[in-house]
C-alpha positions as CSV (number, residue, x, y, z in Angstrom):
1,X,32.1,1.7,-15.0
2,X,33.2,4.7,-17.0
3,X,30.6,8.0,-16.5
4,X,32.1,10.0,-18.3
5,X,34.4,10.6,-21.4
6,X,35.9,13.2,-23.6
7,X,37.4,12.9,-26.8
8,X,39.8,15.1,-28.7
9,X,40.2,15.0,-32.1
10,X,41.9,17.6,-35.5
11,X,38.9,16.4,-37.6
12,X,35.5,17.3,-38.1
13,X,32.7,16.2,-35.3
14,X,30.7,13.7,-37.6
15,X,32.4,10.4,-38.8
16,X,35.5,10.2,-36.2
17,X,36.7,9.1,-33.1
18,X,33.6,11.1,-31.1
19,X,31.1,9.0,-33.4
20,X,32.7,5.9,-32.9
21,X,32.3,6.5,-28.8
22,X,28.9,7.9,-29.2
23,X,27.9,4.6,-31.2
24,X,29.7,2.4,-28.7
25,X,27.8,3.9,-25.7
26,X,24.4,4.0,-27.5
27,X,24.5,0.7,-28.7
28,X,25.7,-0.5,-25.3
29,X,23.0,0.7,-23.4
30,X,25.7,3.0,-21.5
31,X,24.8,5.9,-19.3
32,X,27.7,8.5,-19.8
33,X,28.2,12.3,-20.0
34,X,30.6,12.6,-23.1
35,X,31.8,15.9,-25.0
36,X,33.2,16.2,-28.0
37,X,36.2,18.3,-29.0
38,X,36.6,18.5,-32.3
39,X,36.6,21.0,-35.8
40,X,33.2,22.2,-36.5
41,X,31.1,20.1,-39.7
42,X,31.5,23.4,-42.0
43,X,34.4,24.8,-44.2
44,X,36.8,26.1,-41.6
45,X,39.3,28.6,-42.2
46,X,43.0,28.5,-43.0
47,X,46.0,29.9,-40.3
48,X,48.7,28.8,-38.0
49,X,48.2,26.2,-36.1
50,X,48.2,28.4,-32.8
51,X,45.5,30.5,-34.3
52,X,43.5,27.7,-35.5
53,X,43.8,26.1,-31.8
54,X,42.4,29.0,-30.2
55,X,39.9,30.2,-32.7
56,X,38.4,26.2,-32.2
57,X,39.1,26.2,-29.2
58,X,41.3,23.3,-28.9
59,X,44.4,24.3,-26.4
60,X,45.1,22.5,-23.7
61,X,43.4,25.0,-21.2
62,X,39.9,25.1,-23.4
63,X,40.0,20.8,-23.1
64,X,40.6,20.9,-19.6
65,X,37.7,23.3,-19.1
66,X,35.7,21.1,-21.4
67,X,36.4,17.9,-19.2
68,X,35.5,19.9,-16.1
69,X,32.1,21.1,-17.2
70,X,31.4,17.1,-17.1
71,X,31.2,17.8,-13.6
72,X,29.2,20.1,-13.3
């Protein structure tokens, strides 16, 4: 009954908890909309953990505008 889902994860997009949904939901047959927030698959920079948030784009305000472009 779920239509839609993000997930949130400090890890590269390919092999965590955004492939393990995507898998789920394709093997299932399951119509969702589903975004991923995670770190880019490339060799990522080094810094705080405030820069690093926003550079990836992973505060808390960035996520909420990601789950609400599910909406759209």
């Amino acid at each position: 009954r779920v239509k839609r889902v993000v997930t949130i994860e400090n890890h590269v997009v390919s092999g965590g908890l955004g492939s393990a949904v995507a898998e789920v939901a394709a093997r299932g047959g399951y119509a969702i909309r589903w975004k991923q927030v995670a770190l880019p698959d490339a060799f990522c920079v080094s810094g705080s953990i405030p820069y690093l948030t926003e550079l990836y784009k992973m505060r808390s305000g960035d996520i909420a505008e990601t789950a609400s472009s599910l909406f759209e």
